[in-house]
N, C-alpha and C positions, 0 to 999 in steps of 0.2 A: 609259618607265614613268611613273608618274605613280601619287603616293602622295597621299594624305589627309590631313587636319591634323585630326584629332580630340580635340574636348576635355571630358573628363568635369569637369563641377566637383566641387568637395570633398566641397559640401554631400549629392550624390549617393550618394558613395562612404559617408558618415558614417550614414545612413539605412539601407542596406541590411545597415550592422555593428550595428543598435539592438537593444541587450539590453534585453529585457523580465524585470525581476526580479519582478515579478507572478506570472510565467508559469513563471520556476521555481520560485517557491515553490506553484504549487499543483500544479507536478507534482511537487515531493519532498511534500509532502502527501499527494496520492495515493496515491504509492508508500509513503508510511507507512500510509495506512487500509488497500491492501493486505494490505502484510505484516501485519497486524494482524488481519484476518479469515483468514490463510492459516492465522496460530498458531490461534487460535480454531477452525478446523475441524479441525485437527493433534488440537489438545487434546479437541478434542469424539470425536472417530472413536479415540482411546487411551481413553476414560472408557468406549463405548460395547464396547470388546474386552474392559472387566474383566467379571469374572464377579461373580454376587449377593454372593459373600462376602469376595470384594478391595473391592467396591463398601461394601458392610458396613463395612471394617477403614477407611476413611475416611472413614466417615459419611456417604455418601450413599447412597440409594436407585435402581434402575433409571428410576422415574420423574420424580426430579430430572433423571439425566441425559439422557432422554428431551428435556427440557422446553425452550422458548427461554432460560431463565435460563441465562446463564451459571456456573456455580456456581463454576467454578475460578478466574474474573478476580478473585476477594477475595482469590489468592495471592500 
């Protein structure tokens, strides 16, 4: 039989373990603008179930809620 001397150097090994903190910080980013537009269509799609006079008893209008403004992010 007849075996092999194989030799990985370190510097190898050390590159293929390279943590890029770049890269998770802009995927926990991501995953925060996500969750962040999830709530925002959460809140928009419950604004959009009340009726004219629950919508009334908080002072907003159907067409606020209709609208791009966010009207509920100033809570």
């Amino acid at each position: 039989m007849h075996s092999s001397n194989v030799t990985i150097s370190a510097r190898n090994i050390r590159s293929s373990r390279h943590f890029r903190p770049g890269l998770l910080l802009a995927i926990v980013a991501a995953a925060r603008w996500l969750a962040r537009k999830i709530g925002e269509r959460r809140n928009s799609n419950a604004l959009m179930e009340l009726s004219d006079d629950q919508l009334k008893d908080i002072g907003l209008s159907r067409g606020q809620t209709e609208s791009d403004v966010h009207v509920y992010s100033r809570y």
